[in-house]
C-alpha positions in Angstrom: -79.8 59.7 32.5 -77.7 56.1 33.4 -79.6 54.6 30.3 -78.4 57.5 28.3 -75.2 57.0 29.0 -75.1 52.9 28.8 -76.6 53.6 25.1 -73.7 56.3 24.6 -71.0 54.0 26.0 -72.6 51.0 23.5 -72.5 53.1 20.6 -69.0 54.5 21.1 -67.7 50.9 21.8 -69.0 49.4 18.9 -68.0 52.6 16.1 -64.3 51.8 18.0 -64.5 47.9 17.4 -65.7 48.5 14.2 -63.3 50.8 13.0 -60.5 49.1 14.2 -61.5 46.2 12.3 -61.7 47.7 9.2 -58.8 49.3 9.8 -56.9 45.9 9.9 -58.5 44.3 7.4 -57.3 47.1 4.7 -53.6 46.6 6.4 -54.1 43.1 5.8 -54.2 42.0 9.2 -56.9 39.6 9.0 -56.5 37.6 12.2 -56.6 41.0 14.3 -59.4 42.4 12.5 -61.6 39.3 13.2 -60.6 39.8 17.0 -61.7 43.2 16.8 -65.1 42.2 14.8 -65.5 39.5 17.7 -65.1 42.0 20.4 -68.5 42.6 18.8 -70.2 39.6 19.8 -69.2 41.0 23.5 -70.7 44.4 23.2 -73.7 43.7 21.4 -76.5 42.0 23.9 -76.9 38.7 23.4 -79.7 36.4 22.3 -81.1 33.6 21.8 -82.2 31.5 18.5 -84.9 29.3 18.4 -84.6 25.8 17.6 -86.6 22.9 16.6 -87.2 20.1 19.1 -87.1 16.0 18.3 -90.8 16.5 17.0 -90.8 19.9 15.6 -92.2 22.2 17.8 -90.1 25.2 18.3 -88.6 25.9 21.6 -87.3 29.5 22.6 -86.0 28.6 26.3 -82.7 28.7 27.3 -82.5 25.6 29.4 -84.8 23.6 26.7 -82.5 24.7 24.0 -79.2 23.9 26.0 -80.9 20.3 26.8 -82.2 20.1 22.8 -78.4 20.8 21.9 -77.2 17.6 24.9 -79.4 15.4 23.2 -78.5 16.1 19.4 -75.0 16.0 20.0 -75.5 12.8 22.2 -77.3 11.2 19.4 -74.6 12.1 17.2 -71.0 11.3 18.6 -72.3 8.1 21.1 -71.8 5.1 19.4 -71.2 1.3 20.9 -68.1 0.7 21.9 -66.1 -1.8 19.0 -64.2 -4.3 21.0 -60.0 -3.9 20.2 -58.8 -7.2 18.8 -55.9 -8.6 20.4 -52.1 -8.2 18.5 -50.7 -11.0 17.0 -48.2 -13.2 19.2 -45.4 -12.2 16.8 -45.5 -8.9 18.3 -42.8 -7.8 20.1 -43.2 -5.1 23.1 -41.3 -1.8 22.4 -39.0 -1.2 25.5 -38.0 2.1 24.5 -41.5 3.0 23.1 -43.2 2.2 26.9 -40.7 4.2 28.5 -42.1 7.6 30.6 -42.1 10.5 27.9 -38.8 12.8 28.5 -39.1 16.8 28.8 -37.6 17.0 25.5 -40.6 15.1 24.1 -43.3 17.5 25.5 -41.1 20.2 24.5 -41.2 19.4 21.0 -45.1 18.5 21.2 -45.5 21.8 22.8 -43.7 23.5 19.9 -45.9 22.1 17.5 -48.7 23.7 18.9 -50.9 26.0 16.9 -51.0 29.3 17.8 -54.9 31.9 17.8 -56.9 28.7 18.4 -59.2 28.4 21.2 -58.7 26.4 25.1 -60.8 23.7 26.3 -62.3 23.7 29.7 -59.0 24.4 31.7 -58.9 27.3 29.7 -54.9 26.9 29.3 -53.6 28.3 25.7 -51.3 27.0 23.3 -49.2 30.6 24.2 -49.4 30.1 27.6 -47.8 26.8 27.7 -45.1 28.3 25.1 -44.3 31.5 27.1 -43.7 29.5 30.5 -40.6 28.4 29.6 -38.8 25.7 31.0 -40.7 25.7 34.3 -43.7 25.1 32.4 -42.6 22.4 30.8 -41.2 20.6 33.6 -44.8 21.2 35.3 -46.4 19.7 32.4 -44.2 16.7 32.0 -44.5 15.7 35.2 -48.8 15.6 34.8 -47.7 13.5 32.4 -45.5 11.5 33.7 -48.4 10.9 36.6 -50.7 10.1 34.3 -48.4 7.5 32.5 -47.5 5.5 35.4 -51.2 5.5 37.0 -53.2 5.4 33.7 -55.6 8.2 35.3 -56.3 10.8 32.7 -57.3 14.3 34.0 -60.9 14.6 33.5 -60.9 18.6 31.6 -58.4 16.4 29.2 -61.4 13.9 28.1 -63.5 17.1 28.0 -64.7 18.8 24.9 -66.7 22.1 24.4 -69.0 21.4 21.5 -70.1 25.2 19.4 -72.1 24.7 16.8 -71.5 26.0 13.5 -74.4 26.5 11.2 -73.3 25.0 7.4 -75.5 28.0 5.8 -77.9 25.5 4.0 -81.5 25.0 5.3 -83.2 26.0 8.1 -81.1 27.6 11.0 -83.8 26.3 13.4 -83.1 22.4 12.4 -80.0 20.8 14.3 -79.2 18.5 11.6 -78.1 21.8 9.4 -74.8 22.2 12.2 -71.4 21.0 12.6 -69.8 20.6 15.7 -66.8 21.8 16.7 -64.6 20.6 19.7 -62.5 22.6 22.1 -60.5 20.3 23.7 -57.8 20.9 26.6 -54.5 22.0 25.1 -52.4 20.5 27.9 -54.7 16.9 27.0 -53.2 17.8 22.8 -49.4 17.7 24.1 -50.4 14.5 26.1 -51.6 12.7 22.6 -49.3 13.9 20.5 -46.8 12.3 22.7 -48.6 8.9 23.0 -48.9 9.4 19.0 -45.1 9.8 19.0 -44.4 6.3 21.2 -46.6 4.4 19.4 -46.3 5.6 15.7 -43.1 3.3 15.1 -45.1 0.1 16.1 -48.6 1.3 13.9 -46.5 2.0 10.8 -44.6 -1.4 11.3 -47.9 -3.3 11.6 -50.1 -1.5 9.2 -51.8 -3.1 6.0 -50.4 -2.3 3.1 -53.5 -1.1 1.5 -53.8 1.4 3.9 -53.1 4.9 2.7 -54.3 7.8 5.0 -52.3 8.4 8.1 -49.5 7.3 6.7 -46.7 9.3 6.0 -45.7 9.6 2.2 -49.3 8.3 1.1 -52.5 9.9 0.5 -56.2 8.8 0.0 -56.1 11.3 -2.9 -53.9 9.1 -4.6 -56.2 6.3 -4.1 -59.1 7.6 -5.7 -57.5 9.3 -8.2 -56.0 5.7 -9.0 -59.5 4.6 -8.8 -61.1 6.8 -10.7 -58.6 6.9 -13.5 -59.2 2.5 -13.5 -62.8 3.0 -13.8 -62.8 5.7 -16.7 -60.2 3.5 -18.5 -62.3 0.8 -17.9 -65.7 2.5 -18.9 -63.8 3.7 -22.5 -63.5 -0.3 -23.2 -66.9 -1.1 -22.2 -65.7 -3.3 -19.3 -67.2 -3.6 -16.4 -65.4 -2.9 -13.1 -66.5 -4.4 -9.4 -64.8 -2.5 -6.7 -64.5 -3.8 -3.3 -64.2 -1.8 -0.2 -63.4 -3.5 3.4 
């Protein structure tokens, strides 16, 4: 009789998830139907894929799968360390650039802030931090006013939750046919896009001038389009063209 009732309980939450979700996708509410689609995910039970290990074999175990996924992404994002070159001596130190961020700063990095995407570990939302109001932004400017003057960065805020995403070519099984996404900590976000803010002045000023993306007002687009349109002009000639990257 319980088990009857669990499967009648199932079956009446998913018909009312799945109802709901058409029901907003008709409305055109897209971003609530897709909630209501991954309330889903919740009710249905859950299981696990198989993957393919280093040599091939397929492994079905949770803990081996978790480890399988460790190792790939490992593999993947670890790379040596490049050693940072040291400024040139004509380089003047920004007074008002190392000065401790203000609350207006965080303010406006917190305003910036995307809205519907998903927390890091701390499990603190971009709404969150917006609905707390001023309080919340005093909290959070002084963590980062700490963190500023002790150069000790929380560790949730170097954290990252990596989900796989499967491209939809290949073999589901195969690692390689995934992309990783990060969840990183929201609070960690304001923190860069403030240290972004200080320092952007200083990496504009000191930039080549060949370089094109993350720069304001220039695009890589351009670039290749320039490229491209060089090459093809040169190719209708019957000139030869040596390009050279660095």
């Amino acid at each position: 009789m319980l088990a009857m009732h669990r499967a009648v309980d199932f079956l009446v939450a998913i018909h009312a998830a799945t109802g709901k979700g058409i029901f907003n996708l008709a409305t055109g509410q897209t971003k609530d139907a897709f909630a209501h689609f991954r309330n889903l995910r919740a009710v249905c039970p859950r299981k696990v894929s198989p993957i393919l290990d280093d040599h091939g074999n397929l492994i079905s175990d949770k803990a081996a799968i978790a480890h399988r996924w460790k190792n790939h992404s490992e593999q993947l994002l670890n790379h040596p360390s490049v050693p940072c070159p040291d400024l040139p001596s004509t380089v003047q130190e920004d007074q008002q650039a190392c000065q401790e961020p203000s609350q207006l700063k965080v303010h406006t990095a917190v305003r910036k802030l995307k809205n519907g995407k998903a927390p890091g570990l701390c499990g603190i939302t971009a709404e969150m931090l917006k609905a707390s109001g001023d309080l919340g932004i005093m909290w959070l400017t002084s963590v980062i006013k700490q963190v500023w003057q002790t150069g000790v960065i929380p560790p949730d805020w170097k954290k990252g939750i990596i989900l796989p995403i499967f491209r939809g070519k290949g073999s589901p099984k195969d690692c390689q046919n995934y992309r990783g996404i990060s969840l990183l900590s929201t609070p960690g976000k304001v923190f860069a896009t403030v240290l972004l803010n200080k320092v952007r002045d200083q990496l504009l000023a000191h930039r080549r001038v060949e370089q094109s993306g993350f720069t304001p007002g220039r695009s890589t687009i351009y670039r290749i389009f320039t490229l491209n349109t060089i090459i093809q002009s040169r190719k209708d000639v019957s000139e030869a063209t040596v390009d050279c990257f660095c």
